[in-house]
N, C-alpha and C positions, 0 to 999 in steps of 0.2 A: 558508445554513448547509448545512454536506456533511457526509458519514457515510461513513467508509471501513469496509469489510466485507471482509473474506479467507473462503477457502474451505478443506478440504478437497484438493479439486481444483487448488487452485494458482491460482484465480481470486481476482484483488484489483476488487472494485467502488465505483467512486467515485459515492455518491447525493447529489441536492439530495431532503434531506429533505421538506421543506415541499410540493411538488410528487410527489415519490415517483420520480420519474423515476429513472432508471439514465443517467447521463452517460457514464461510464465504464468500458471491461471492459481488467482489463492480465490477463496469465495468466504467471504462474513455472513454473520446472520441478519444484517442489516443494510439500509439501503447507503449507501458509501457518498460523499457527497465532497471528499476533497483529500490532495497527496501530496506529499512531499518528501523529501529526500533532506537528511543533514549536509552541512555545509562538506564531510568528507566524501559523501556517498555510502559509507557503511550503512547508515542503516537509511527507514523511512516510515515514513507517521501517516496513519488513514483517519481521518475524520468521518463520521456518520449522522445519522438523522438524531442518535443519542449523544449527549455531553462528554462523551469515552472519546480518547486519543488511543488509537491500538498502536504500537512503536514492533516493526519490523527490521528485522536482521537480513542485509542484500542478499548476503551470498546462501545464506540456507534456505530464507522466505519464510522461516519460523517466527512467529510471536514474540517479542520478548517481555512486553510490559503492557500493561493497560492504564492508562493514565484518566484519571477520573475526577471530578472536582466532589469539592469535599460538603 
């Protein structure tokens, strides 16, 4: 089981709970303000202080999409 946490800082950190461990650190140019995970777990969506949804791939941690209102 993982735990995604955003920052402040623009830091999105991906945890294995269970252990505590920090697996992952991705860092945005903005201040990150909310996460979630798709209903499979593949991927997961960071909200920010801007209108942008950035959409992330679990297992790479790459970007896939930027969703933006029109």
């Amino acid at each position: 089981m993982y735990v995604l946490v955003t920052d402040a800082s623009g830091q999105v950190k991906f945890w294995h709970y269970q252990t505590g461990r920090c697996l992952n650190t991705t860092y945005e140019t903005r201040q990150c303000l909310c996460s979630g995970f798709n209903s499979t777990g593949e991927r997961y969506a960071v909200g920010g202080e801007d209108p942008a949804i950035n959409i992330y791939d679990t297992i790479t941690k790459k970007k896939i999409i930027t969703c933006e209102p029109r």
